[in-house]
N, C-alpha and C positions, 0 to 999 in steps of 0.2 A: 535651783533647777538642774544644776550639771550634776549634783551629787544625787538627783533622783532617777536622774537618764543613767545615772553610775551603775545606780542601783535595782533597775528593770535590767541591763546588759550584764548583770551578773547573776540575777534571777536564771535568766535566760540561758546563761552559760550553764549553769547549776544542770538545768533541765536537757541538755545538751550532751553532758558528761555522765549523766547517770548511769547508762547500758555501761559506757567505756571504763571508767574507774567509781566505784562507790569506797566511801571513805567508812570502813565500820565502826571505825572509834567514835564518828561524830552519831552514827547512827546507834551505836550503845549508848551515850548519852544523852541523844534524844528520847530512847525509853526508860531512862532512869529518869528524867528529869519530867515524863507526862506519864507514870506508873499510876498516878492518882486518878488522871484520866481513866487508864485501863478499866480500872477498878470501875469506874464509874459507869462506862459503858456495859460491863459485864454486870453491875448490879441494877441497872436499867432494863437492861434487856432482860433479865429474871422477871423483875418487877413485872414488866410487859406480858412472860412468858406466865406465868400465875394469874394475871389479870384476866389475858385471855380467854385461859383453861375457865376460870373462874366466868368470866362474864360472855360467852360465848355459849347460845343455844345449841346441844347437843345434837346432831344427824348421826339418825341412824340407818343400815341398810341392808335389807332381807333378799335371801334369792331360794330361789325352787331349780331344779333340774329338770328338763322335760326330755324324752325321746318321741322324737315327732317319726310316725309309720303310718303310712296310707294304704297300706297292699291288704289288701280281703281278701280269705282266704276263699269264699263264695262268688267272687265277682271274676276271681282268676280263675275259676272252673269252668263259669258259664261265659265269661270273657264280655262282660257287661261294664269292666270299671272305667273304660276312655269316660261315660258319664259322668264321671264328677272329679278329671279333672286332671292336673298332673301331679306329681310327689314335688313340686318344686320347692325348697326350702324356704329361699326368701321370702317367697308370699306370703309361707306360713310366721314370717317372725312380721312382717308389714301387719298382716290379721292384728295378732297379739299388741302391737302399739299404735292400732287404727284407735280412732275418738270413739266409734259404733261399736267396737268392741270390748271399749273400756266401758262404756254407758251399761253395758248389760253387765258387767260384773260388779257396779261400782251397785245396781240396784240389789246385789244379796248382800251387802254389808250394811249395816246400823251408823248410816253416812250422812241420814237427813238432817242431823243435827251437831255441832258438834261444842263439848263442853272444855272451859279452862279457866285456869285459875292463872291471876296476872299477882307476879310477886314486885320488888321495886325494879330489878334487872330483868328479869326474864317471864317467859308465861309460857305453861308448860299447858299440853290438851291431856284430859281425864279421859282417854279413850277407853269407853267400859269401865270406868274405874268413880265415875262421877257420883257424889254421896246424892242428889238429887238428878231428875229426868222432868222431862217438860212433855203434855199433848198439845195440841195445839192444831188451832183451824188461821190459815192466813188471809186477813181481808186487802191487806196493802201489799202489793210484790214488790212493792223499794225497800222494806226490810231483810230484803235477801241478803245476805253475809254481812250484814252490820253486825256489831259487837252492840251484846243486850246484858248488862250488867243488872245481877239481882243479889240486893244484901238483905241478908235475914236476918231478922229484928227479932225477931223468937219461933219458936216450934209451928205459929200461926200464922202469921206477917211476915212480909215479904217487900220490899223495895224495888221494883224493876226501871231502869235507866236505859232509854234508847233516844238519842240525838240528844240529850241533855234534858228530855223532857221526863219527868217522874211520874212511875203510877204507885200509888197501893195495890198490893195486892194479897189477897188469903190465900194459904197455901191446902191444897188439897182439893180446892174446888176449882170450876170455871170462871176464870174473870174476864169481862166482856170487855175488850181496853178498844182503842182508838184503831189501831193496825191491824190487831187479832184478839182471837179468842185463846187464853193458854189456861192451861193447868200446871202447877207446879209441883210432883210428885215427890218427896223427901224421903230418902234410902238408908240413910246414914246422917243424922241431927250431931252425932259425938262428933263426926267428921269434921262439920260445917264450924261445930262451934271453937273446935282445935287451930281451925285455922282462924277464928277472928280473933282467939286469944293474943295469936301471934305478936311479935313488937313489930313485927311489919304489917301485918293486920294486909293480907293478904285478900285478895278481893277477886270474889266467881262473877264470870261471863261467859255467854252461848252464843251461838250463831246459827241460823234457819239456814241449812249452806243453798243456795243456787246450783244446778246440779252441771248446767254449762259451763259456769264459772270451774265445778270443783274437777269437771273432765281435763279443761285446759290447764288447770295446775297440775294435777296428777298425772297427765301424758308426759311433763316436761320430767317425771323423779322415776319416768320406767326406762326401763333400760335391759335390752334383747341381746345376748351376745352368742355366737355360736360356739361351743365349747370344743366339738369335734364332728367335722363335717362331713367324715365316711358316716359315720356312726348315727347321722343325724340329732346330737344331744345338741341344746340349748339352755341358758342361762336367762332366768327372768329374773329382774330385780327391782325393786322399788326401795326409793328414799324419803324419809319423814323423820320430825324431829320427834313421833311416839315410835318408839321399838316395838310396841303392842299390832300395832295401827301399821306398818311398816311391814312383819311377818305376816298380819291376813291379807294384804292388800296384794302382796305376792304369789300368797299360796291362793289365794280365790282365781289371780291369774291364769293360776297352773292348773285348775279345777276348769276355769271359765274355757279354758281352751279345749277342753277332751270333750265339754260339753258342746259346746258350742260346735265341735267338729260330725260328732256326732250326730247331733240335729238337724244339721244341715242337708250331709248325706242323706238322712231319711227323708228328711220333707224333698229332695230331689226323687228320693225312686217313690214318692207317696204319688208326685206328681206322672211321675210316667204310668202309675199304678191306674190315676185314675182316667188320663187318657185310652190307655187301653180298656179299660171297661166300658166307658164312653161307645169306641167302637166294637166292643164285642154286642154290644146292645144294637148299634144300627145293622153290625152286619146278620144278628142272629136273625133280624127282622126281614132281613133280605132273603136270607137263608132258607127261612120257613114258607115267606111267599113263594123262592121258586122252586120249592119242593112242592108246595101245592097245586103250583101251576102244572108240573109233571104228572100228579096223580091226577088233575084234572083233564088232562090232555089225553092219559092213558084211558079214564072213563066214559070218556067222550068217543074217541075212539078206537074203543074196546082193543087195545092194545096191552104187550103184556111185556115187550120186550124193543129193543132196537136194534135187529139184526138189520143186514143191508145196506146201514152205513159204511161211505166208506172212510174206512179210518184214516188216510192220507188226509183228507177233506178236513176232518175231525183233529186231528194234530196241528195240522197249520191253522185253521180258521180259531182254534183254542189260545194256541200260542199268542195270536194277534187280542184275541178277547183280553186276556191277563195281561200283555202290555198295555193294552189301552185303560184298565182299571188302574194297575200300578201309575201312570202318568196320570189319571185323572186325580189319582188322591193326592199324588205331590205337588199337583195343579193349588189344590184345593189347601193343601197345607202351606205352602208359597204365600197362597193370600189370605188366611188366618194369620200369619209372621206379619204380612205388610199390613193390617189395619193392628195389629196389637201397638205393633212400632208409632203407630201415627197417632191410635188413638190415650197411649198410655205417656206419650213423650219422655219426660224426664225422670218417669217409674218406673224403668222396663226391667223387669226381673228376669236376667238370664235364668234362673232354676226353673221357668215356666215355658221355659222358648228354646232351651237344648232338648228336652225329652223329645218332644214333635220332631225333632230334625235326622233322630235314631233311624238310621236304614236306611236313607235313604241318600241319592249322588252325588245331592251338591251339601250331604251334614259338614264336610270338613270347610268348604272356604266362607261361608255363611254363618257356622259357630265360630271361627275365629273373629268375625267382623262382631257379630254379637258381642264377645265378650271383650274385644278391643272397647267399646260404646259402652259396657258394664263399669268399665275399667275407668273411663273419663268420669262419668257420672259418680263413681263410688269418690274420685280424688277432688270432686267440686264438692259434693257433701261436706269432706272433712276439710276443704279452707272455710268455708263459708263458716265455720268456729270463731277461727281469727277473723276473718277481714269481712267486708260486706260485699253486697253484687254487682258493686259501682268498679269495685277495687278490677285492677287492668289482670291481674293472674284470673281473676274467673270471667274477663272476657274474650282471655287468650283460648283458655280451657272453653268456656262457650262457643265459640268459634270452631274449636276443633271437634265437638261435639256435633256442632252442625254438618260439618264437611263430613263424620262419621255416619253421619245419620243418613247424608245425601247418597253415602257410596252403599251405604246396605240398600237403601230405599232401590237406588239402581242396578244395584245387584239383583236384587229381587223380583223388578220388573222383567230385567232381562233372562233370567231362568223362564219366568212366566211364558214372554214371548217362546223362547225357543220351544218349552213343555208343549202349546197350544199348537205352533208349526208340527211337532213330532204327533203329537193325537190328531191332528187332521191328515198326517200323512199315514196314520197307522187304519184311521176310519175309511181316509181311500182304498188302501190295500185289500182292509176287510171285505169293502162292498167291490172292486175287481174279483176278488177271492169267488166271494159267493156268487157274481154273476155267470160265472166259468161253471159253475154246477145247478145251472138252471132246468137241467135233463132230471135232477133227483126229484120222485115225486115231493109235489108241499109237502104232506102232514109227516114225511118222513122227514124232510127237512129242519120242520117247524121242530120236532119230537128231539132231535140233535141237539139245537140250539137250547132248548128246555134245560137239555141235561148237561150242555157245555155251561152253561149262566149257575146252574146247582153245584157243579164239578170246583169252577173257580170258587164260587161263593165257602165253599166246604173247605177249601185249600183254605182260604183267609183268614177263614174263624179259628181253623185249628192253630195258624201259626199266633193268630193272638192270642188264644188259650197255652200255648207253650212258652208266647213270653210272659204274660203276667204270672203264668206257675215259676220262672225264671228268677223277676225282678221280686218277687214272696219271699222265695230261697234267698235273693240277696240282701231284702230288707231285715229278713230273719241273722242274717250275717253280721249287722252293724252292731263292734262291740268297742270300745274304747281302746285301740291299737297304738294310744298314744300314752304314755308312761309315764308316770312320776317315775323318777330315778331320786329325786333327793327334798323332801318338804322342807317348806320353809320353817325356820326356829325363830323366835325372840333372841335379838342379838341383843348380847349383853354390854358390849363396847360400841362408844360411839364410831362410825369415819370422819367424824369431824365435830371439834377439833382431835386431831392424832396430837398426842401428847409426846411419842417420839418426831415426828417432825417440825413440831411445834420446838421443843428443845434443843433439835438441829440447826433450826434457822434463829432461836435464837443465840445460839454459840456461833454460828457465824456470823451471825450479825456484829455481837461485839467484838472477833476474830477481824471482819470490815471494818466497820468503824476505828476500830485500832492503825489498822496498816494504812488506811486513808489518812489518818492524824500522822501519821510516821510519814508517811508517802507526802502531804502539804508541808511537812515543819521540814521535811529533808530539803521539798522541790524550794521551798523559800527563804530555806537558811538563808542570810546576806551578813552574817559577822565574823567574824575572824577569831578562831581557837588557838590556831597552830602556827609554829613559823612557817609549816610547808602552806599554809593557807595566803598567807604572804609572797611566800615565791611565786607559788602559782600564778598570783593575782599581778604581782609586780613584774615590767617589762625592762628596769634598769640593776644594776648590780647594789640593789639595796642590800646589805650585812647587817647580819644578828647580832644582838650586843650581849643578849640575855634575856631571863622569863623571870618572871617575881609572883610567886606564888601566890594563892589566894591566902587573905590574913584571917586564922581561925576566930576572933573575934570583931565586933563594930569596933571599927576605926573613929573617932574625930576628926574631922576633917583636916587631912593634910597632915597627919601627926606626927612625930620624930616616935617611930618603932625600934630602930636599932641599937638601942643602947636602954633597954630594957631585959632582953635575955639576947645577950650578941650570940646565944648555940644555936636559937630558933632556926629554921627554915628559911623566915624570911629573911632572919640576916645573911646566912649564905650563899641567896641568891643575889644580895646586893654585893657583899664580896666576890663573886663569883663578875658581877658586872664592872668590880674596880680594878679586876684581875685583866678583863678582858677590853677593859679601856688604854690598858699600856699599849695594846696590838694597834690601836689607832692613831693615838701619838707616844712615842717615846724620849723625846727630846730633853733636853734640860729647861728648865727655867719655869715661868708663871703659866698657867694653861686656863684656857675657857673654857665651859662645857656650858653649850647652850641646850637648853628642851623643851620643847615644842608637842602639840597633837594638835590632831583632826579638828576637833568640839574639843566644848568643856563636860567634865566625868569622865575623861580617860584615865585622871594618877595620876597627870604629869606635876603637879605642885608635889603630892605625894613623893614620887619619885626623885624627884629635885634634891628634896629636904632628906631623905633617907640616905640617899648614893652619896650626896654631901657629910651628912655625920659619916657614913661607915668610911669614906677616907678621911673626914678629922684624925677618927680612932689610932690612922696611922702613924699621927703624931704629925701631920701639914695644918696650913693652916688654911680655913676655906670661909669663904662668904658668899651668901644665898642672897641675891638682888631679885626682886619681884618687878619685872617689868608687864604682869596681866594688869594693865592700872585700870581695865574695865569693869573684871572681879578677881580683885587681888583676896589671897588665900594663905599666905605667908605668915603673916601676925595670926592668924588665926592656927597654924600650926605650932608655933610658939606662945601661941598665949599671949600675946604683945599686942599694943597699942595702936593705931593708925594715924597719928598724929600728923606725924609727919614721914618722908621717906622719899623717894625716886620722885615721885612728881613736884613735889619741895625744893628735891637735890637740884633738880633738870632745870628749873627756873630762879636758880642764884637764891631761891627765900632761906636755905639751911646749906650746912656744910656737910662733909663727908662725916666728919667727927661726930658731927650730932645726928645723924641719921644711921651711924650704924650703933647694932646693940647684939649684943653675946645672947647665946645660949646655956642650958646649963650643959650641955659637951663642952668640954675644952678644946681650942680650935677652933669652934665654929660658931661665927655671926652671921649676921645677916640684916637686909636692909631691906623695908618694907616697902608696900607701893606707896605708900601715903593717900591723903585723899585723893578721891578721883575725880582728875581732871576734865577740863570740856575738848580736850584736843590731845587723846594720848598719842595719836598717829603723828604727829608733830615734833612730840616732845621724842617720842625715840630714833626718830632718823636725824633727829637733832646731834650736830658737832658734840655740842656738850655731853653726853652719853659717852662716845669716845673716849672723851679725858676722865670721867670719870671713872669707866673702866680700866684703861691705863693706870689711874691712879691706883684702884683698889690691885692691879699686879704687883705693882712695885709693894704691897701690903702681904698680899697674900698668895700663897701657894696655887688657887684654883679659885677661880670665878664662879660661880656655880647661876645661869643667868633662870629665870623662870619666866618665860617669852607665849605671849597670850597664843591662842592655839591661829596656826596658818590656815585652816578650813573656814576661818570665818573673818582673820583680816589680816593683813601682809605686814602689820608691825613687826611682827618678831624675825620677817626674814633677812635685815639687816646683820642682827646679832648673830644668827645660824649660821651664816655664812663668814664671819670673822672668827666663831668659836674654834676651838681643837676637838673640841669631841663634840659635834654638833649629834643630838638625842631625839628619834622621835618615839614618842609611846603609843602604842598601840593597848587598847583595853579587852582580853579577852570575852568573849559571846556579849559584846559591847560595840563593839567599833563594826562599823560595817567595812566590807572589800571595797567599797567603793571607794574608804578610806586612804589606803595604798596609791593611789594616783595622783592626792596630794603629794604624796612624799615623791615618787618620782618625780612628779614636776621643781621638786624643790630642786633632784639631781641634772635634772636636764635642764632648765631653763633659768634654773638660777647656777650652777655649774657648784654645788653643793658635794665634791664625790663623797669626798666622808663620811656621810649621813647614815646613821647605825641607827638601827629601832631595839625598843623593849618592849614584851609582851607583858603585861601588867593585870594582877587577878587570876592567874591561871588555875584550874581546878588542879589538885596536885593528884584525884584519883585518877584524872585520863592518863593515859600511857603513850599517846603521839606528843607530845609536845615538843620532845628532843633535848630534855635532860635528862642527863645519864650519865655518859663519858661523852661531852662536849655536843653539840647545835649540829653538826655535818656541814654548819654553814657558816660563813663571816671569818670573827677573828677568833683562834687559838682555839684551845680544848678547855679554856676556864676550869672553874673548879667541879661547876654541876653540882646534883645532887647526887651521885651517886653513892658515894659513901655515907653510911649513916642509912641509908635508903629505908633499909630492914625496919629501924625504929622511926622512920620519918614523923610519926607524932609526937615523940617528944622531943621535935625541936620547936614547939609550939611554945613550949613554956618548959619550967624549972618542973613542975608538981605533976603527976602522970593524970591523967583526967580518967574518967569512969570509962567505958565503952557504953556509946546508945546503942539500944537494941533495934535490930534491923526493919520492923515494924515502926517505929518512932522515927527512925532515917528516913522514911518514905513521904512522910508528913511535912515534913520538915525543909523537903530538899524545894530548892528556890529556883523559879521558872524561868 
């Protein structure tokens, strides 16, 4: 448990240090050593980036150019265009991706039906392109956009598959099935039959579209964007996975709109067209009565002329006559608006209820209210698509529809009122007027009136004959002022999938994936490379003793290596450690060197037995005692027996003589653990160890003790602490940091100063390790590796070996 708290708090430091010092050496070797990774990601992400191209239904997308112009060149003459409306742009692109205005264009395309062929991945629509075509009468409308699979058996027969139920059917005739009545029309048999050849044996199906359903999918792939807003152009565009189907669908939009713009206009001035004829027909009728009445007045009373009036009389009482007509028609047109409003409710066509309002005082605040109440009701039409009449957005919009309705309604009454107050006040005037000239004879008076009621009536008709000559000339005017600038093409490439972005994100992807594996194996490194890895980590004056190189072949366990080619590498480095053990002790006489690690699989039996031959070599004499009696390793580096040895010695059953035995070095013996005991903790803090030590001094030049690792039980720290060159090993990208706080405790709490480490297995291609010209740290400048360096592989062995080629190294290199 402490070595795992060790090992979170060094995690943690790791993560701490990052921004402040990054170690590049460890971080080259983490990408040398997860290259294979790379690779792996990178050929994944390919993989993926092909998959997708490959299995991913292609989107296509078409666009038109419009310039949208509302200015008539006829309406700006005769100053008739406030009728229909303003140049507002927005409106015009809201139009363009209203549901009402996609319904009518989606009716001039060949959209009733739509064909495809379904392959194992993908299913592509035969827009216009389909070897067969179907007529058809429908009895059931739940077969709206289901998929109707039809396989052909031959030029005659026919399969058709809908919900899993099967019919026959002949082809070319009517077949009278359960849902409907179809015909199945065959255009191209070579077609049909190419595709069943196929080894996918690829399989045709159609669909009756729904035309609600196909509006609501279609509005969501248009797309209106204004290109340039002096200029009034716009961009319409639609997306589908047919490129065929994708270019009409756009250019019909761009078509649908001139047309559409067009018609509207007219059926607006058709309508004022035919309000004024309406009234030129009542008033012509008026007109001719009081013409009649005049010639009958004059025959009556053999009259020829109307001198004697007097004309003051005649200008004001006139004046009064033609306002009181003007107010009565506005009267009269007020309450055609309020019963239209009441009786039409949620079908109120403003194009029928702005014309009437032409000319007259209150057209501006009453046509705003109209078309505000157009404007609700147009925006409840197209939810009621999506949602139903329960849903709260169309009872919010209901509501305010009301409250719309309620303000025109009361608008309108109240114009009423006041219209009815000013015609009652204009009827008093008249009859004050005419009572003041009660002195004019009657029939001269009566004669006046005749011609004052002919006068107006004559004024009326003419101005209605000048507007409808007017709104002629401007219906004559309506020419499609709105512009293709640019038709839609069959786009050749899809927008999706993009094949450049698609290859972007997948080289970033493995670009990620990479720095994220570098970025986790950095933040979690927890092993030890480097002596500076050690300092860092270490809080007491631990000293380097030396590095021992990684051995270019599989070792046996624990082997005697130096006395096989003493030029190698690794012998230098363990000379370089027998150099650097005089700095620790120097003295005369018998010496101990005890060594110790963390766990077991650091080297230290390794190390024992090696540091021990390469000072036999010097002509001392040395003996390797195995005190791991839990998993002694010893006899298995010699090749020897376990008969007997240390745990035999330790309890009086064998003597010194008969426990120890040579190697083939001269110089150097060694004494095994023997079996293993039920109590080795016992046996080594036992007296008897002492004298046996002792004894082997008075024998031999150097003790060489091999002491079970102190991370896992405190046997061996008797021996460490008596030895002269007390050894801890540390095992390169092996031993974790957490390691290191054993060994200081060994300095601080067991009062251990001497206590020197060796890094053991060190890669010899990293360049931090601190062999060169001597560690920067511990004792002396030892030998190093630095001479020789140049040819550093052939201290591996005597024979030069091949070079593996750098692709082969990649393979090869061990995690």
């Amino acid at each position: 448990m402490e070595l795992s708290s060790n090992n979170i708090e060094n995690t943690n430091s790791n993560r701490q240090n990052l921004n402040q010092e990054i170690d590049l050496s460890l971080l080259i070797n983490i990408l040398r050593k997860n290259i294979i990774w790379f690779i792996t990601f990178a050929v994944l992400n390919s993989l993926g980036y092909l998959i997708y191209l490959r299995y991913t239904q292609p989107l296509y997308s078409a666009s038109a150019s419009l310039q949208i112009s509302q200015e008539d060149r006829a309406n700006q003459i005769l100053e008739v265009d406030k009728m229909y409306g303003s140049n507002d742009i927005s409106g015009q692109i809201a139009l363009i991706k209203s549901k009402e205005f996609l319904r009518l264009v989606l009716s001039d395309l060949p959209l009733e039906e739509s064909y495809f062929v379904e392959g194992k991945f993908l299913t592509n629509e035969n827009y216009l392109s389909s070897p067969f075509f179907i007529n058809y009468t429908i009895k059931d409308s739940s077969i709206l956009g289901k998929s109707i699979y039809i396989d052909f058996l031959s030029q005659k027969k026919a399969l058709l598959t809908l919900d899993k139920v099967e019919y026959a059917i002949d082809i070319g005739v009517e077949n009278k099935l359960l849902p409907l009545n179809i015909e199945v029309i065959v255009r191209n048999y070579e077609a049909i039959d190419a595709t069943k050849n196929l080894v996918n044996k690829n399989r045709f199906f159609f669909t009756i579209n729904d035309i609600n359903s196909l509006i609501n999918s279609y509005s969501k792939r248009i797309s209106v964007k204004i290109l340039n807003l002096s200029a009034k152009t716009v961009e319409v565009s639609f997306q589908d996975h047919n490129a065929r189907k994708a270019a009409d669908v756009s250019q019909a939009l761009a078509e649908g709109y001139i047309k559409y713009d067009v018609e509207k206009r007219r059926e607006s001035a058709e309508n004022v067209l035919n309000y004024i004829n309406n009234q030129l027909a009542d008033v012509y009728s008026t007109l001719q009565s009081s013409e009649g009445s005049i010639q009958q007045f004059k025959k009556d009373n053999k009259l020829s002329k109307s001198d004697g009036f007097t004309t003051i009389y005649l200008e004001r009482l006139g004046g009064l006559e033609q306002e009181l007509v003007t107010l009565e028609m506005e009267n009269k047109i007020l309450q055609e608006i309020e019963k239209t409003i009441i009786k039409e409710g949620n079908e109120i066509d403003v194009y029928s209820l702005l014309p009437l309002l032409v000319g007259t005082q209150f057209e501006a605040s009453i046509s705003s209210l109209i078309k505000n109440l157009h404007e609700l009701l147009i925006k409840k039409e197209e939810l009621l698509y999506d949602v139903k009449l329960s849903n709260e957005t169309i009872k919010s919009i209901d509501y305010q529809i009301a409250i719309q309705k309620k303000i025109l309604i009361q608008s309108i009454k109240s114009f009423i009122v006041k219209l009815e107050s000013r015609i009652l006040n204009v009827q008093l005037k008249a009859e004050e007027f005419e009572s003041s000239f009660l002195e004019i004879p009657t029939k001269e008076l009566e004669f006046a009136r005749l011609e004052r009621v002919f006068a107006i009536n004559e004024q009326f008709y003419e101005l209605l004959l000048q507007k409808r000559t007017e709104y002629q000339i401007s219906k004559a005017g309506f020419v499609p002022n709105n512009t293709i600038l640019e038709r839609s093409f069959i786009p050749s490439l899809p927008v999706s999938p993009n094949k450049q972005v698609a290859l972007i994100v997948a080289i970033l992807m493995s670009i990620i994936l990479s720095m994220l594996l570098i970025l986790f194996k950095y933040l979690m490194h927890n092993t030890l490379c480097s002596t500076g890895d050690i300092f860092k980590t270490s809080s007491t004056n631990l000293s380097a003793l030396g590095l021992v190189p990684k051995y270019k072949r599989d070792i046996p366990i624990s082997q005697l290596v130096v006395d096989r080619n003493p030029k190698s590498m690794i012998a230098e480095s363990f000379r370089a450690l027998r150099s650097n053990m005089q700095f620790i002790s120097n003295t005369p006489g018998p010496k101990i060197a005890a060594v110790t690690s963390t766990v077991s699989g650091e080297g230290k039996t390794f190390i024992a037995i090696n540091l021990a031959g390469i000072i036999a070599f010097t002509g001392k004499k040395v003996v390797i005692i195995d005190l791991d009696m839990r998993k002694p390793k010893i006899h298995i580096g010699f090749n020897a027996d376990n008969e007997i040895g240390m745990s035999t010695l330790l309890i009086n059953k064998n003597s010194i003589d008969d426990c120890i035995k040579s190697s083939e070095l001269e110089g150097l013996d060694f004494i095994t653990a023997g079996p293993i005991p039920p109590n080795p903790s016992e046996l080594i803090i036992s007296a008897k160890l002492d004298e046996i030590i002792d004894q082997l001094k008075e024998r031999y030049d150097l003790v060489m003790i091999d002491n079970p690792p102190v991370g896992l039980v405190t046997d061996g720290i008797k021996c460490i602490q008596k030895a002269d060159y007390p050894i801890y090993i540390f095992r390169s990208d092996y031993s974790k940091k957490s390691f290191v706080h054993s060994a200081d405790r060994l300095i601080k709490e067991n009062g251990i100063s001497k206590l020197s480490f060796v890094i053991n297995s060190v890669d010899p291609e990293r360049s931090n390790y601190g062999y060169g010209y001597g560690y920067g740290y511990g004792y002396g400048y030892g030998y190093g590796y630095g001479y020789g360096h140049g040819q550093m592989y052939g201290y591996y062995d005597d024979v030069p070996t091949e070079k593996v080629p750098w692709y082969k190294s990649i393979f090869n290199k061990k995690p």
